[in-house]
N, C-alpha and C positions, 0 to 999 in steps of 0.2 A: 478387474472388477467392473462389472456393468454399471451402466449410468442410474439403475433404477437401485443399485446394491448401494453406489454414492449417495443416491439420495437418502433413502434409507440412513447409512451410518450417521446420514450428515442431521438427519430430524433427531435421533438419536444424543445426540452433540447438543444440539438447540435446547431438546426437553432436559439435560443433565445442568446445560447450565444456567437457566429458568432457575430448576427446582433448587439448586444447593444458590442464587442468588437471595431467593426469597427466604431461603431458612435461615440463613445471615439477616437477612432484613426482621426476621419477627423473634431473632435471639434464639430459636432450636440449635443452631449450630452458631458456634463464635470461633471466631475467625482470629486464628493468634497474630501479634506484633513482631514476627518474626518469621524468615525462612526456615522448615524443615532440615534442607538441606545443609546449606552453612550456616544456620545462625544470624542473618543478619537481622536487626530491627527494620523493618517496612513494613508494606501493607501487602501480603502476599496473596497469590491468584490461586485459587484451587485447580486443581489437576486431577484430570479423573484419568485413572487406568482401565479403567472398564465402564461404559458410560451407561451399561444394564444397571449399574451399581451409581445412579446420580448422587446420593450423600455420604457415598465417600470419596473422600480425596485428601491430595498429598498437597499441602498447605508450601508453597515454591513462589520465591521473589522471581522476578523476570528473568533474570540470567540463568537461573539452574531451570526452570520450567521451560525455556526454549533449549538450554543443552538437552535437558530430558526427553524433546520432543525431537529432535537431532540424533541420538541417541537409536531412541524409539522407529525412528524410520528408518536408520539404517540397519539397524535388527529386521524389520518387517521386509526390506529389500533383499537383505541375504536370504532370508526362508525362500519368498519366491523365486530370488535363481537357483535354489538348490533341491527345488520341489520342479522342478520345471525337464520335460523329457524330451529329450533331444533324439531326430531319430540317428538310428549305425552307420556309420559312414562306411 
């Protein structure tokens, strides 16, 4: 990925999580007391799966939101080595 694509995804990232902060802050979106994932009572961080799509997201405590991101990037790693063309030996 180019430095200008990094950039890019990464403004992308900024303006998703701007926008779903502020809709928590003016009550359009409320923010549950608990993890999606397991259940737990806290204060969970939104997760965006597509950051085109900034007000939605998957409502994750810290622990399952960084496994999800773990997760996430090693899914993203296998595509690229297996997208990847090697020349004939």
């Amino acid at each position: 990925m180019s430095s200008r694509q990094n950039k890019e995804r990464d403004l992308h990232k900024v303006k998703a999580r701007y926008l779903i902060e502020q809709a928590v802050k003016i009550g359009f979106i409320v923010r549950p007391e608990e993890c999606f994932e397991c259940g737990i009572k806290c204060k969970p961080d939104g997760h965006h799966e597509d950051y085109s799509k900034p007000l939605e997201v998957i409502w994750l405590c810290r622990p399952c939101h960084k496994e999800r991101h773990r997760k996430n990037d090693s899914t993203q790693q296998r595509k690229r080595l297996s997208t990847r063309h090697y020349p004939d030996s």
